[in-house]
C-alpha positions as CSV (number, residue, x, y, z in Angstrom):
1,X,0.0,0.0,0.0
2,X,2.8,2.5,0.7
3,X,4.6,1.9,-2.3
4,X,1.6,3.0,-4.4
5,X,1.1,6.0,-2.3
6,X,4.5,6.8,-3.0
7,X,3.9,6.1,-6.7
8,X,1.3,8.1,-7.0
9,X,2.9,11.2,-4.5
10,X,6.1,11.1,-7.4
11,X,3.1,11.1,-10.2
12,X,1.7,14.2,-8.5
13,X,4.4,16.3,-8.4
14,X,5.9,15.4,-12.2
15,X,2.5,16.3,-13.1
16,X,1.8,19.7,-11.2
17,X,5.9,20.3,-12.1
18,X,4.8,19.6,-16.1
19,X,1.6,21.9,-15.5
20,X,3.8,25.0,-14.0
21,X,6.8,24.4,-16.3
22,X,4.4,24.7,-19.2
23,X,2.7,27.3,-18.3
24,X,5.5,29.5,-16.6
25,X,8.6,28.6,-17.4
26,X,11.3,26.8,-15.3
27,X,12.4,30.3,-14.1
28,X,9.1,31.2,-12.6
29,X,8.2,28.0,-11.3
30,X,9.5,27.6,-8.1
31,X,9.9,24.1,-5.8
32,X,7.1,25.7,-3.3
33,X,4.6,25.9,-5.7
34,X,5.0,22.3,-7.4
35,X,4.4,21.2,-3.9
36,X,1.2,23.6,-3.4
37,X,0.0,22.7,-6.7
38,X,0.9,18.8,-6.6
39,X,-1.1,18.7,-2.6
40,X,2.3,17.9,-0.4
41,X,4.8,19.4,1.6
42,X,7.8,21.4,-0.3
43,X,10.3,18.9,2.3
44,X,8.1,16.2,0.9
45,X,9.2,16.8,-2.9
46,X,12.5,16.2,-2.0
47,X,11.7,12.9,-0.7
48,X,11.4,12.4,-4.7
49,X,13.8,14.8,-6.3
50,X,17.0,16.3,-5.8
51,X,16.0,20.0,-7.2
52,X,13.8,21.4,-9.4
53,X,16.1,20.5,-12.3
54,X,16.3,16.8,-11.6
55,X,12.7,17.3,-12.2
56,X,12.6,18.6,-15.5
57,X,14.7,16.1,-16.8
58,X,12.6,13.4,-15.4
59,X,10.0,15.0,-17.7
60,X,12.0,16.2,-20.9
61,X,13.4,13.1,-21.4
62,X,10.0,10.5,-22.0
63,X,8.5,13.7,-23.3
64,X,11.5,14.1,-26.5
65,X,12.3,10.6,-27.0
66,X,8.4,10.2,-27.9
67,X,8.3,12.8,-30.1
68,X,11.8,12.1,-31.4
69,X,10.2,8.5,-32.0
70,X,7.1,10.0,-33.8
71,X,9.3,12.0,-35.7
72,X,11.2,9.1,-36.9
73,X,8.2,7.4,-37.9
74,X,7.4,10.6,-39.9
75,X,10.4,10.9,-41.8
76,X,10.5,6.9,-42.6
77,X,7.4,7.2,-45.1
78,X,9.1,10.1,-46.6
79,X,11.0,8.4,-49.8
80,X,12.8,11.5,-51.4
81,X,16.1,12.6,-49.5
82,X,15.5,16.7,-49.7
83,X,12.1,16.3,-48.7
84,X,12.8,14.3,-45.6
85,X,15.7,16.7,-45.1
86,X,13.2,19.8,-45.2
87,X,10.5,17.7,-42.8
88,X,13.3,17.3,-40.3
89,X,14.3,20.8,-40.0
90,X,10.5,21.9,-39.8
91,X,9.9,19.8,-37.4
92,X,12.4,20.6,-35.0
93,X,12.9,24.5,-35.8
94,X,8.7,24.8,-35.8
95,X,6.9,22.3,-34.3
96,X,8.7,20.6,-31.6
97,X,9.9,23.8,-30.6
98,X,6.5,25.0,-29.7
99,X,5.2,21.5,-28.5
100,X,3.8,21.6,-25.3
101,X,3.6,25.4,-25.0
102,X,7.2,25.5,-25.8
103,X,8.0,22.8,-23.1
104,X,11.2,22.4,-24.8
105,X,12.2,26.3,-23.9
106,X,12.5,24.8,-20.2
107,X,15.5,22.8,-20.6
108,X,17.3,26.0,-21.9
109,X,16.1,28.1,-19.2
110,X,17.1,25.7,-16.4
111,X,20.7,25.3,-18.2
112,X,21.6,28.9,-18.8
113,X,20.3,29.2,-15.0
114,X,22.1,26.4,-13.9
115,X,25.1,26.8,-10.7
116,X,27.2,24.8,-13.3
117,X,27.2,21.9,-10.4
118,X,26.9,19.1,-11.9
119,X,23.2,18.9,-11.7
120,X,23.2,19.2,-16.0
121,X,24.4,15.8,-17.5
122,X,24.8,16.0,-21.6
123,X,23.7,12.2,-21.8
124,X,20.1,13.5,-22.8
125,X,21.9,16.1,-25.6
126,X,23.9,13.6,-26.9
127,X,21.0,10.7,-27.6
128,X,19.5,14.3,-29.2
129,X,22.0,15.1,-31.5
130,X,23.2,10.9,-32.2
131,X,19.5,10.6,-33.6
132,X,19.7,14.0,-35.6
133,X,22.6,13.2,-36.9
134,X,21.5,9.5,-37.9
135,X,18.5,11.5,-40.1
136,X,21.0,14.0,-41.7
137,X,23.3,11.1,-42.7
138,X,19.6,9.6,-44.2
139,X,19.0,12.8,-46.3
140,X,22.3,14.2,-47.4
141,X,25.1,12.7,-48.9
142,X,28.3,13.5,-46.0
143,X,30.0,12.0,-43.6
144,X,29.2,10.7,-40.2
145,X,31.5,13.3,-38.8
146,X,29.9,16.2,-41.2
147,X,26.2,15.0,-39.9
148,X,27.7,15.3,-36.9
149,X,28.7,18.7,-37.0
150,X,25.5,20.1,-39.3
151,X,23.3,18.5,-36.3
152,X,25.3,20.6,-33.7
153,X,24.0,23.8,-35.9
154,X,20.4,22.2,-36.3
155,X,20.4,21.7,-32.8
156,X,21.4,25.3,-31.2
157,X,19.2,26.8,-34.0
158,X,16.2,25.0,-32.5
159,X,17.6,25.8,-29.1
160,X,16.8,29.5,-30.6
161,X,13.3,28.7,-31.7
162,X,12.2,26.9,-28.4
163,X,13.1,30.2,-26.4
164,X,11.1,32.0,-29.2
165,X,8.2,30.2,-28.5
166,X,7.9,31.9,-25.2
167,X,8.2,35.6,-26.7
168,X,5.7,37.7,-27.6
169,X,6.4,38.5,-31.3
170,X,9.3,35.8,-31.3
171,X,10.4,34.3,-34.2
172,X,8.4,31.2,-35.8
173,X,10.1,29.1,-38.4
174,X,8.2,28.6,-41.2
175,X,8.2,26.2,-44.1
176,X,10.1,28.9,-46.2
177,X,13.2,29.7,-43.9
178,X,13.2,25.7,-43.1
179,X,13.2,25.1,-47.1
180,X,15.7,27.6,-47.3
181,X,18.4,26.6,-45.0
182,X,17.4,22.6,-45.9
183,X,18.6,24.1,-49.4
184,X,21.9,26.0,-48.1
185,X,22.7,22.9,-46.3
186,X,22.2,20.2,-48.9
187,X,24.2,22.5,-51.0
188,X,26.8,22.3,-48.5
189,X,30.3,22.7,-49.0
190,X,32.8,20.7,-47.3
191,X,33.6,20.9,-43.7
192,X,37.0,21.2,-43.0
193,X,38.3,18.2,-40.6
């Protein structure tokens, strides 16, 4: 019976946490109010979690690899290379980075935020980028290492369009400008080693 309780306790916070995030941000959500808005004690969250950024990852993580997994599903019944090369970048510059209310913005707040002490492990980054990289090296003609380094630039450009997902008059990316860099980027020339 406890161990369900506890379950469900750990359920309740990720939940409230994902509400808050979503709606204010990682900045302005603070640990006190996931406890007020999850029912339990703010000492009682960390019973679960180390900090407020333990928690986000315990969310990002399921949250990406799902849509990373839909996305891969996407771009599999896409036959033509360009076209599944344009998909990608639309998909990551425009759609995941407003997913969720720009849930993905969070992970970019809580870094740049970050004490730098330790609490920020790149393992979720690097399963990013490994798969980005595996659908450039699918669409374009290069290298392993030159997928490697275009999905370093794809990924910091969508780390731009998450954070402009929260602003006001922030910049969307739109089927033109992710045509348009698909283009300058397929037409690539070669990256020094």
């Amino acid at each position: 019976m406890s161990q369900r309780k506890k379950d469900t306790v750990r359920e309740a916070i990720l939940e409230a946490a994902f509400r808050l995030f979503s709606e204010r941000g990682y900045v302005n959500t603070s640990m006190p109010a996931i406890a007020k808005e999850a029912g339990i004690s703010s000492a009682n969250v960390y019973v679960y979690f180390q900090s407020k950024i333990d928690i986000l990852f315990t969310l990002y993580e399921p949250w990406l690899e799902k849509r990373l997994d839909a996305l891969e599903k996407t771009l599999a019944r896409i036959k033509e290379p360009r076209r599944r090369f344009d998909r990608l970048l639309l998909a990551l510059w425009r759609d995941l980075a407003r997913e969720s209310g720009g849930f993905a913005n969070n992970v970019m707040q809580a870094i740049s935020t970050s004490a730098g002490n330790g609490d920020y492990s790149p393992r979720l980054r690097q399963l990013f980028q490994s798969r980005v990289s595996n659908w450039i090296a699918q669409s374009l003609q290069v290298t392993e290492t030159e997928a490697n380094r275009l999905a370093i630039v794809i990924l910091m450009a969508f780390d731009g369009f998450a954070m402009n997902a929260h602003l006001e008059k922030g910049t969307v990316c739109d089927r033109g400008t992710a045509s348009a860099m698909a283009s300058l980027l397929a037409a690539r020339v070669p990256i020094p080693r």
